[in-house]
Backbone as a chain_set.jsonl record, in Angstrom:
{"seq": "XXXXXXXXXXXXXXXXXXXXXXXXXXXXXXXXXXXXXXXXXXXXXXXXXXXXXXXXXXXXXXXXXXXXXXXXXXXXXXXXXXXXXXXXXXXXXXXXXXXXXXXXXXXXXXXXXXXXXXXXXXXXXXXXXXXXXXXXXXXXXXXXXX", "coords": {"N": [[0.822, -1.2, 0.0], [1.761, 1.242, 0.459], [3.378, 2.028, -1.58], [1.047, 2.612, -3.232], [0.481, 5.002, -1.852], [2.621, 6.723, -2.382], [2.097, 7.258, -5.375], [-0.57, 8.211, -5.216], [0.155, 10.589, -3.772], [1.828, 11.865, -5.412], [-0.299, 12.214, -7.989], [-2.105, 13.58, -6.496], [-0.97, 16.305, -5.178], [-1.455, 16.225, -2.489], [-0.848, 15.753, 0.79], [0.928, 13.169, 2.904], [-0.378, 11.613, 4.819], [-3.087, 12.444, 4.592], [-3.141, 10.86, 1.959], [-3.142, 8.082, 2.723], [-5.377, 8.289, 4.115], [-7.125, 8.35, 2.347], [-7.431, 6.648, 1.081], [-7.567, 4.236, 2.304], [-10.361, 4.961, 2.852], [-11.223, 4.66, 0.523], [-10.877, 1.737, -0.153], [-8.914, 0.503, -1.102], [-9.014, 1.424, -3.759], [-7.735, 3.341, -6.187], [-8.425, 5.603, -7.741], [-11.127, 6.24, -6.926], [-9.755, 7.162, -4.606], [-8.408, 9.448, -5.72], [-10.75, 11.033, -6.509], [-12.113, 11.326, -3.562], [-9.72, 12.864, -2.622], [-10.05, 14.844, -4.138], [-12.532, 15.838, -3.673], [-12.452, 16.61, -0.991], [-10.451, 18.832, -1.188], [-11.912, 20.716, -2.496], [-12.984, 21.451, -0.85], [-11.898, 22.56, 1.237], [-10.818, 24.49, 0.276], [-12.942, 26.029, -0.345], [-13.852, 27.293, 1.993], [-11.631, 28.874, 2.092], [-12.121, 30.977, 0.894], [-13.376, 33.703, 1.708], [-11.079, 34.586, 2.854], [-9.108, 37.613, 3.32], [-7.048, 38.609, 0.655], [-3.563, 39.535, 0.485], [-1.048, 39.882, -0.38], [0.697, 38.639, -4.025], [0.675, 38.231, -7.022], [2.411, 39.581, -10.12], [2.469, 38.377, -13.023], [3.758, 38.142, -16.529], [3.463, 37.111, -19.81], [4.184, 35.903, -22.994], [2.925, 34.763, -26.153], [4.166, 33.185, -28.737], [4.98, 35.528, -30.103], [2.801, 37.172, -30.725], [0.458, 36.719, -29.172], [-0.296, 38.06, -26.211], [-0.077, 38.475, -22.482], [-0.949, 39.892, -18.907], [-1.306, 39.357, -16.155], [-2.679, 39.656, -12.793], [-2.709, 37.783, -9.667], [-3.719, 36.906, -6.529], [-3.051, 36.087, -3.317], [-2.568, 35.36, 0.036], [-0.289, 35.622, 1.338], [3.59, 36.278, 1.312], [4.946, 34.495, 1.628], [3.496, 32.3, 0.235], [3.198, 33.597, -2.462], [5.742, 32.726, -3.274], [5.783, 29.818, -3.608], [6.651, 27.55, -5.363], [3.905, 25.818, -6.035], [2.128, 27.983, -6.129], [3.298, 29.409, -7.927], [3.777, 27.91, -10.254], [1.053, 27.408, -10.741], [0.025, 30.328, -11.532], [1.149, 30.944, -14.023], [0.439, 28.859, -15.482], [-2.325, 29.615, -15.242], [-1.715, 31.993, -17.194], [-0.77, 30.934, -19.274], [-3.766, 29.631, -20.075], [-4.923, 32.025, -20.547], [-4.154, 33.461, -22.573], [-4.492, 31.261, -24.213], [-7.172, 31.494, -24.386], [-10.217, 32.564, -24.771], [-11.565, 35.132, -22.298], [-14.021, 37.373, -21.192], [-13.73, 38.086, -18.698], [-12.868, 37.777, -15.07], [-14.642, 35.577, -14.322], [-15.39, 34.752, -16.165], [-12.862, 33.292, -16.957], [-12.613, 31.16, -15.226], [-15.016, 29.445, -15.409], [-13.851, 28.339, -17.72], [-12.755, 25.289, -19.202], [-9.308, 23.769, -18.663], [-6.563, 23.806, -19.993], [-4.927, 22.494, -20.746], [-5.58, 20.03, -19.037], [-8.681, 18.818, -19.975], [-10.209, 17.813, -18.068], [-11.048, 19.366, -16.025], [-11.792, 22.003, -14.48], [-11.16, 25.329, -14.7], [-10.983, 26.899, -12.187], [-11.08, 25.047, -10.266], [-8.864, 23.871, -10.342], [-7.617, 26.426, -9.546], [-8.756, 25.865, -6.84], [-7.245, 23.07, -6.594], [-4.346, 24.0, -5.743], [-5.289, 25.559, -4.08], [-5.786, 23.977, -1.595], [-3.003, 22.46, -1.51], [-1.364, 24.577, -0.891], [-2.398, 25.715, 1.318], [-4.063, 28.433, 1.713], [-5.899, 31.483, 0.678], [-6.471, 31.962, -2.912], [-6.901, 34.172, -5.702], [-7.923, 35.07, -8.815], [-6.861, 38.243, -9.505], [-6.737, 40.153, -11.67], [-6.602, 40.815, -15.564], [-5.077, 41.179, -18.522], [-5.652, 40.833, -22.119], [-4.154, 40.649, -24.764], [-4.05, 40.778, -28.56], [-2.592, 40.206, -31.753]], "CA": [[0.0, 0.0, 0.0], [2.628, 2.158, 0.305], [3.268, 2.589, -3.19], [-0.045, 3.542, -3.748], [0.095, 6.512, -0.839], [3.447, 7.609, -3.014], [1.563, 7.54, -6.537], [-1.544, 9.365, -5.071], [0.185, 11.901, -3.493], [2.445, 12.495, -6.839], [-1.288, 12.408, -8.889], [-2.97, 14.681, -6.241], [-0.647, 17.072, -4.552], [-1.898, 16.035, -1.394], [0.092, 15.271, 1.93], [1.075, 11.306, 3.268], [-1.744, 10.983, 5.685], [-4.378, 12.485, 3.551], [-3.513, 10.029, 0.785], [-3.394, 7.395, 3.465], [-6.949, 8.135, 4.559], [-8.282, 7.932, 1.08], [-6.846, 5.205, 0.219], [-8.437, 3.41, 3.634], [-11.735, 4.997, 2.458], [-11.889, 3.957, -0.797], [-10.732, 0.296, -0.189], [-7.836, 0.678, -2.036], [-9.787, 2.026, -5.138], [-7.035, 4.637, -5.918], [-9.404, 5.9, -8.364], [-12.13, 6.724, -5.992], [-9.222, 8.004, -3.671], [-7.985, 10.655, -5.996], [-11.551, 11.757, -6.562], [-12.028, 11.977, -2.313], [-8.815, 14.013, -2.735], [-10.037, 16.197, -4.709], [-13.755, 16.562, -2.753], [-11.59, 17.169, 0.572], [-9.65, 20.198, -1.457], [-12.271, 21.701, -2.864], [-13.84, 21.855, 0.516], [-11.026, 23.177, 2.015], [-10.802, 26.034, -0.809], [-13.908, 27.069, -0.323], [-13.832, 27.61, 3.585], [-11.058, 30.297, 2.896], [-12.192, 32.206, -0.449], [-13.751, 34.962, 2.772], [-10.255, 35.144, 3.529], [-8.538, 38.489, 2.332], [-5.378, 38.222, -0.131], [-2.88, 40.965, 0.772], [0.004, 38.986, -1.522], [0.309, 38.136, -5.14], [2.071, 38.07, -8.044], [2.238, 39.992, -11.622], [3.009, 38.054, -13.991], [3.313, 38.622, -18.276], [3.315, 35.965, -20.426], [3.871, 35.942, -24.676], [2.777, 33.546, -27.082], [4.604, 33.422, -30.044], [4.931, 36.875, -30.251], [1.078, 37.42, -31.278], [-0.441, 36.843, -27.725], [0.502, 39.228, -24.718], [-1.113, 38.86, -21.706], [-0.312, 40.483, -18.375], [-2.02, 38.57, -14.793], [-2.384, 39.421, -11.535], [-3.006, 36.026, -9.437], [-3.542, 36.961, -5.426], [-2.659, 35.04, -2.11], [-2.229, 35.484, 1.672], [1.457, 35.872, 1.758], [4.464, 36.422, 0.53], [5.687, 33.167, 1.289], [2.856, 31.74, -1.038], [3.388, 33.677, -3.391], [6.951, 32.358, -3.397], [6.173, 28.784, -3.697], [6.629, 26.407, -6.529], [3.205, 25.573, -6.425], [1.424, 28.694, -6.592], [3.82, 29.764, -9.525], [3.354, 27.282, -11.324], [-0.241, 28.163, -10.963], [0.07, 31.213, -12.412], [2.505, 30.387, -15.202], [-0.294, 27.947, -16.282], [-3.119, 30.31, -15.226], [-1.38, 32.926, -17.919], [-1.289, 30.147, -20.561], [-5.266, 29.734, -20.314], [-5.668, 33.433, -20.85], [-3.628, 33.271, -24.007], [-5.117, 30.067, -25.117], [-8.589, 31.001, -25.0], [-10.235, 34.231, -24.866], [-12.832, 35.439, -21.884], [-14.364, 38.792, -20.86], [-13.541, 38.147, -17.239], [-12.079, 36.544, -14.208], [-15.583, 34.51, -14.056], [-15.558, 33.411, -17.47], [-12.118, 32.814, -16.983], [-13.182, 30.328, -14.102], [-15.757, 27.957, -16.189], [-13.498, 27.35, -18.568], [-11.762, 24.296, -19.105], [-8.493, 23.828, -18.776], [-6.733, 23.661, -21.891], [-3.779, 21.283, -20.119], [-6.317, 18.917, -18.595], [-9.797, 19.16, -19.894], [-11.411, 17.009, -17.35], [-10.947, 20.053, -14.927], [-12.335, 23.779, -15.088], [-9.488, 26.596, -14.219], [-11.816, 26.918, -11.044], [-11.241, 23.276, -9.715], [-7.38, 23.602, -11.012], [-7.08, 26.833, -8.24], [-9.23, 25.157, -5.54], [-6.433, 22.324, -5.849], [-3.649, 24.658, -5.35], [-5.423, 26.406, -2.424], [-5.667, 22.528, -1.177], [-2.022, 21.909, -0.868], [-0.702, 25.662, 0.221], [-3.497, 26.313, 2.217], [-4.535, 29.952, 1.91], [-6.743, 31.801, -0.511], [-5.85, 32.756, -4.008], [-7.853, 35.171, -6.549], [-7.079, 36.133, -10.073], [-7.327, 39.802, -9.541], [-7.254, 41.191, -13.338], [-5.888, 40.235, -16.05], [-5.122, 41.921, -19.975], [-5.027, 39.726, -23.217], [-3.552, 41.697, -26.297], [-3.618, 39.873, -29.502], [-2.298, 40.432, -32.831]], "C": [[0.865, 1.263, 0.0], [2.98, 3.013, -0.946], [2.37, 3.331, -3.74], [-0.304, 4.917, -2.898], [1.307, 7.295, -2.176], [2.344, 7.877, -4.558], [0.398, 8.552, -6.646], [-0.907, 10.453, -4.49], [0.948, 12.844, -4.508], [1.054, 13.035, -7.516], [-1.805, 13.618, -8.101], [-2.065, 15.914, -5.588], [-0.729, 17.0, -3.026], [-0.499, 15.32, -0.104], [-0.355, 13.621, 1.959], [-0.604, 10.908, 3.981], [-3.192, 11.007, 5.137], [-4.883, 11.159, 2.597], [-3.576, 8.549, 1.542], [-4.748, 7.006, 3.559], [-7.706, 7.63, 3.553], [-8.293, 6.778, 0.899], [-7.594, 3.928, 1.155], [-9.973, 3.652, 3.278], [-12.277, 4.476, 1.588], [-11.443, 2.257, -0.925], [-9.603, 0.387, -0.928], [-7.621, 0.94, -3.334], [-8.771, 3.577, -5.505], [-8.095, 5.214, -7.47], [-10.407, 6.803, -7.689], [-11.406, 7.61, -4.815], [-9.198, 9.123, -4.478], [-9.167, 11.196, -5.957], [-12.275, 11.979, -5.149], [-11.375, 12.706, -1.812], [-9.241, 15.276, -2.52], [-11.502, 17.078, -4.274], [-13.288, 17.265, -1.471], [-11.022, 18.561, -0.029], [-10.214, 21.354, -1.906], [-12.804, 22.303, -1.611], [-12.992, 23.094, 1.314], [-10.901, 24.167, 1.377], [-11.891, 26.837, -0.532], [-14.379, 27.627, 1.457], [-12.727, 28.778, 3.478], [-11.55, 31.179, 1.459], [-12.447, 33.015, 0.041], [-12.254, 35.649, 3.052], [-9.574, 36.175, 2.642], [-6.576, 38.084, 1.311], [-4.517, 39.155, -0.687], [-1.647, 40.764, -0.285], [-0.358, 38.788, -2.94], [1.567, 38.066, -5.967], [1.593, 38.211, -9.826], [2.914, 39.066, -12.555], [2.571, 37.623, -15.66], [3.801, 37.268, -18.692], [3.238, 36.326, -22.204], [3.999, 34.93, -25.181], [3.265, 33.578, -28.095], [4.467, 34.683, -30.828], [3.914, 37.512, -30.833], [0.426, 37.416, -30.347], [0.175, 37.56, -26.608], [-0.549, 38.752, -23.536], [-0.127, 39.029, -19.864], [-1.346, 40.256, -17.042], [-2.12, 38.859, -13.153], [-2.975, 38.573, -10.775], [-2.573, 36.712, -7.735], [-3.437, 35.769, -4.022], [-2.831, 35.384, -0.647], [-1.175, 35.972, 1.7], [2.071, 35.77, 0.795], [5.126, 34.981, 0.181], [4.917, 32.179, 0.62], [3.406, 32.148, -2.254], [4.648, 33.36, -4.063], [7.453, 31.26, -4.062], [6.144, 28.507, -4.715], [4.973, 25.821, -6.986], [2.0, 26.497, -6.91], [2.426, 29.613, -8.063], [3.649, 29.485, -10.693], [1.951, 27.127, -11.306], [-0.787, 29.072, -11.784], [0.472, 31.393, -13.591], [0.938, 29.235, -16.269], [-1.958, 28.291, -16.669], [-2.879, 31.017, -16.971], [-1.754, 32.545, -19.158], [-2.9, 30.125, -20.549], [-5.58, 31.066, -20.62], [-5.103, 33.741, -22.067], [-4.126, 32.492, -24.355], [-6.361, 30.585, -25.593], [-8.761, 32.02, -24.154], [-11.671, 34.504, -23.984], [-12.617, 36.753, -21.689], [-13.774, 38.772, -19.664], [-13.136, 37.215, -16.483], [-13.346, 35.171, -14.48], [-15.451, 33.865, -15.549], [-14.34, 32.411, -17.611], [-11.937, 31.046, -16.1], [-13.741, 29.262, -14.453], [-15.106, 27.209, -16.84], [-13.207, 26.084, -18.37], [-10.814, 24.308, -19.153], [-7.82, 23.324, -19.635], [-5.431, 22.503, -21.635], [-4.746, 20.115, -19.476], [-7.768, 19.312, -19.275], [-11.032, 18.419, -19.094], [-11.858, 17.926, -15.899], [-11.105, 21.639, -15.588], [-10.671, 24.65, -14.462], [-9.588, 26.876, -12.523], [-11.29, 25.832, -10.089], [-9.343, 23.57, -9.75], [-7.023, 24.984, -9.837], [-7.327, 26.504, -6.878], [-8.355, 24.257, -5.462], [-5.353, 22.885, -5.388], [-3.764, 25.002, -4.246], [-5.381, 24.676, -1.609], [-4.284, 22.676, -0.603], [-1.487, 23.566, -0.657], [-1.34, 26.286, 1.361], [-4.062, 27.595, 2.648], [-5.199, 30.246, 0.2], [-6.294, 32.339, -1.838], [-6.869, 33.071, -4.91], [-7.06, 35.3, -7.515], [-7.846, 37.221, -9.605], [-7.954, 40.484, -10.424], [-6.61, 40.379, -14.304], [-6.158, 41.525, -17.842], [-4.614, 40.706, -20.755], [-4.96, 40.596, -24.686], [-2.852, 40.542, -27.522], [-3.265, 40.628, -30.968], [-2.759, 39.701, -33.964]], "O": [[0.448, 2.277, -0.56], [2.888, 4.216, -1.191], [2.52, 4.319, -4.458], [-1.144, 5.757, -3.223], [0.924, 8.269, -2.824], [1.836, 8.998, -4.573], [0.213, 9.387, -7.531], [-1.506, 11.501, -4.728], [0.865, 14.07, -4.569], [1.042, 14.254, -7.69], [-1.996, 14.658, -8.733], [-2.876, 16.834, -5.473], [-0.024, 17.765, -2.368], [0.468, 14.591, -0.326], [-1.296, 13.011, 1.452], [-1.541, 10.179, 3.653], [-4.09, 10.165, 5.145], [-5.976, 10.622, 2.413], [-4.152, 7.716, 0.842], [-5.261, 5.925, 3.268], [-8.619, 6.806, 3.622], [-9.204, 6.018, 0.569], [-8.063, 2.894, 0.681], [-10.778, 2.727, 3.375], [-13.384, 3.938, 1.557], [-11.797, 1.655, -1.939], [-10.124, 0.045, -1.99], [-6.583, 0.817, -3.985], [-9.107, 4.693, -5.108], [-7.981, 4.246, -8.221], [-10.455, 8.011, -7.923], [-11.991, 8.483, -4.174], [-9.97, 10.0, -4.091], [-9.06, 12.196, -5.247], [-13.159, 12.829, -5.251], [-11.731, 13.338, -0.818], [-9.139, 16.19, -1.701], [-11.712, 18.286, -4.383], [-13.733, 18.331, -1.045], [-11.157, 19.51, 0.745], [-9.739, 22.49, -1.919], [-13.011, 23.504, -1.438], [-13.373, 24.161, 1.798], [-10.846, 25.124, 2.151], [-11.873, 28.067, -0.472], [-15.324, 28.368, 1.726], [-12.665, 29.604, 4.387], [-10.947, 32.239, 1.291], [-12.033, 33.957, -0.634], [-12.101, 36.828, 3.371], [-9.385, 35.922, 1.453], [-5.504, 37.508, 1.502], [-4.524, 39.574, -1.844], [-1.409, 41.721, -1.021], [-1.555, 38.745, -3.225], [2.776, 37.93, -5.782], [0.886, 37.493, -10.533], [4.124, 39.223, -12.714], [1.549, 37.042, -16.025], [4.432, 36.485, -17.982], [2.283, 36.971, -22.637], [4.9, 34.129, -24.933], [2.559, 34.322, -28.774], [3.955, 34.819, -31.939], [4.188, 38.501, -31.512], [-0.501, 38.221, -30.445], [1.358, 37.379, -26.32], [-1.758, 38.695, -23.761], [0.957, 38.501, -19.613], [-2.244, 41.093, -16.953], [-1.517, 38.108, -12.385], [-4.131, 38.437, -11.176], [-1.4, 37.021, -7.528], [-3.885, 34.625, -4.107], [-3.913, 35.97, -0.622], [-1.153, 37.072, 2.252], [1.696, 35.387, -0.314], [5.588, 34.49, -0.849], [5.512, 31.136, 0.347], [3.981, 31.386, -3.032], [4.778, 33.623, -5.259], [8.497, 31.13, -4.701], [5.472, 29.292, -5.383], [4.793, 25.425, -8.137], [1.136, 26.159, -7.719], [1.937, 30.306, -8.955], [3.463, 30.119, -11.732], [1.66, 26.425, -12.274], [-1.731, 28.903, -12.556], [-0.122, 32.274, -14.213], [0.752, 29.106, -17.479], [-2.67, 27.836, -17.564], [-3.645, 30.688, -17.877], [-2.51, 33.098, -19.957], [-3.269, 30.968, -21.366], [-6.732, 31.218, -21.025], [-5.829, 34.494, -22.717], [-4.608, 32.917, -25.405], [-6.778, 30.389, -26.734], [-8.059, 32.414, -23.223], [-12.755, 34.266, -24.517], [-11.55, 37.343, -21.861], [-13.072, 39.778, -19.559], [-12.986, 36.047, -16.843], [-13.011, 34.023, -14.771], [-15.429, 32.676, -15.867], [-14.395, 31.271, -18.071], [-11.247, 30.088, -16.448], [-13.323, 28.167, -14.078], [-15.231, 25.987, -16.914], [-13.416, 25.672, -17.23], [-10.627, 25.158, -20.024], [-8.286, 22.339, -20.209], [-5.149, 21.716, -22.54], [-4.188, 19.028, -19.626], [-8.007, 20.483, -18.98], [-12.243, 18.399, -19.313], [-12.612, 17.551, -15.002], [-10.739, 22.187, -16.628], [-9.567, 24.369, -13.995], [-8.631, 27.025, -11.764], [-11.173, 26.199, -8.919], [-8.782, 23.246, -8.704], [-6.081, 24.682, -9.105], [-6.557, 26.694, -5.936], [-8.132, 24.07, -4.266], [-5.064, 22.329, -4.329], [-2.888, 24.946, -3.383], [-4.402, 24.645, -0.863], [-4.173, 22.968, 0.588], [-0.919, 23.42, 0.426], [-0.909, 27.143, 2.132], [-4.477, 27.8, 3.788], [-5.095, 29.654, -0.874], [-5.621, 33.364, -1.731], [-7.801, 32.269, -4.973], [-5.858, 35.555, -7.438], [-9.051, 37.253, -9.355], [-9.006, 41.123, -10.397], [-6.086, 39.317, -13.968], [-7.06, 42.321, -18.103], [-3.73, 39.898, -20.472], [-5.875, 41.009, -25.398], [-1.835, 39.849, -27.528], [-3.8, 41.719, -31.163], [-2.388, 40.016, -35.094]]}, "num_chains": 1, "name": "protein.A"}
């Protein structure tokens, strides 16, 4: 079983014990674990979205020199906004706003994600807030195309 705590916590982001638990819940259905994962993270996302997000992080992004776009992506702290996982958040956030073209943060939100499409952009920051544990907001964002 072991193996399978390392493989789910590579697939979900999730800490040892978490992927432990699932893995005890779902009978060893790692299947059914990742998707108790990912009910536990959204849960946990949405218990702090109240919370304010004094932190962030600008960051521009060009697509083959025809797409521009220019992101701000908020947090709790500095030392979020620091980590590896909310970067690469943003970094992948940026790409969806170059890929594919909304009016707003909310439309930005339904989409799908153009790297997974079995997951909205929505679902894809609720897992983030999951494993750093504080709230994150796209703020604004600009998409300038040619």
């Amino acid at each position: 079983m072991n193996a399978d705590i390392i493989k789910l916590r590579e697939a979900t982001g999730a800490g040892v014990m978490e992927c432990k638990r699932a893995l005890e819940e779902a009978k060893g259905n790692f299947d059914k674990a990742v998707e108790l994962i990912h009910i536990a993270g959204a849960a946990r996302a949405e218990k702090k979205k109240d919370r304010k997000t004094g932190a962030g992080f600008l960051y521009s992004y060009v697509h083959n020199n025809r797409v521009g776009v220019l992101l701000e992506v908020r947090c709790e702290t500095d030392f979020v906004a620091k980590s590896d996982p909310f970067q690469e958040l943003v970094k992948n956030l940026a790409f969806q706003v170059a890929a594919v073209e909304a009016d707003d943060v909310a439309g930005i939100l339904e989409q799908q994600f153009v790297k997974d499409d079995k997951m909205t952009v929505k679902a894809l920051i609720d897992q983030t807030i999951a494993k750093v544990g504080e709230n994150i907001q796209i703020e604004r964002f600009a998409r300038f195309e040619i």
